[in-house]
C-alpha positions in Angstrom: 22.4 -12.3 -48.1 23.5 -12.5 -44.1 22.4 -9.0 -44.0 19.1 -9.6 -45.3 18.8 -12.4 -43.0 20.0 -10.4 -39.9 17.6 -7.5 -40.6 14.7 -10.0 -40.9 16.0 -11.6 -37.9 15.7 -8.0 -35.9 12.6 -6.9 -37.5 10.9 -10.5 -36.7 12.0 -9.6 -32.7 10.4 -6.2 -32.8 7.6 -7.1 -33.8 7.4 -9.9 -31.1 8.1 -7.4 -28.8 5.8 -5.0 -29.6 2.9 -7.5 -29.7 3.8 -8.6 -26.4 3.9 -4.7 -25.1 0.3 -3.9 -26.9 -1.2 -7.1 -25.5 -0.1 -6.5 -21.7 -1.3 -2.7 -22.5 -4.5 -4.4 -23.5 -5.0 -6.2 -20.3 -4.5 -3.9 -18.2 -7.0 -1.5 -20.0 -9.5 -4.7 -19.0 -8.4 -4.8 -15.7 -9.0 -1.1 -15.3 -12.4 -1.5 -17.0 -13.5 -4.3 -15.1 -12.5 -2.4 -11.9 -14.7 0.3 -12.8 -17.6 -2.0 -13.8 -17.3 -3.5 -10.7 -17.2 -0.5 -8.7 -20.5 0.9 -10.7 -22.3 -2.2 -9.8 -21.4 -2.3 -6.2 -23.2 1.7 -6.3 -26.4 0.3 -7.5 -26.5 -2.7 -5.0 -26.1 -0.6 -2.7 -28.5 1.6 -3.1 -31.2 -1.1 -4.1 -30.5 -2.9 -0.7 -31.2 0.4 1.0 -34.4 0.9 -0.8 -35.8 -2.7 -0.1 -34.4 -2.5 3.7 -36.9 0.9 3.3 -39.5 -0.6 1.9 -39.3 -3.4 5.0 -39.5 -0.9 7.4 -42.5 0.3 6.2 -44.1 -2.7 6.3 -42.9 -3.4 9.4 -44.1 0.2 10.6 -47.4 -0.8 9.1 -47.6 -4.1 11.6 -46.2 -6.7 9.6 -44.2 -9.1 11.3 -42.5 -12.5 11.1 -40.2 -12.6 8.1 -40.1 -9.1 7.3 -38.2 -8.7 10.6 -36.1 -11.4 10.0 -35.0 -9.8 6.5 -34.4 -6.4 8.3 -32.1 -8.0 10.6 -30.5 -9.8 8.0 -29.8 -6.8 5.6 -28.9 -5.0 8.8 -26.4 -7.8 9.7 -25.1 -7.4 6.4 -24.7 -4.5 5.5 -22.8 -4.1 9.1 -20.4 -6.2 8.2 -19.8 -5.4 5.1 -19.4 -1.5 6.3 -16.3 -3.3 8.7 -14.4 -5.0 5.9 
């Protein structure tokens, strides 16, 4: 009967372990995940910032003035620092 008990006893803490092994396996399979989410969505603001700091320019090359200057300078500002960081 100790046997029995000892065997459940060791096949109870391998399966702990291995449960605690799969779920830190499955968080960092999110992490990694999320990283490259993040990394993909960084991409498309980029590029969507650039398009609507285009699109000011235009307008500004067109003779508008006021607060589509003040947006250029801003994106430009931004996107400066952000180029430092």
């Amino acid at each position: 009967m100790e046997i029995i008990t000892a065997v459940a006893g060791v096949i109870t803490a391998l399966g702990v372990i291995f449960g605690l092994v799969f779920a830190v396996y499955r968080w960092y399979m999110k992490q990694e995940k999320q990283d490259k989410d993040i990394k993909a969505i960084k991409e498309e603001q980029t590029l969507l910032t650039q398009g609507v700091l285009a699109c000011l320019k235009g307008l500004q090359e067109q003779g508008c003035d006021g607060p589509v200057t003040i947006a250029i300078k801003k994106i430009e500002t931004h996107l400066n620092q952000q180029a430092h960081k």
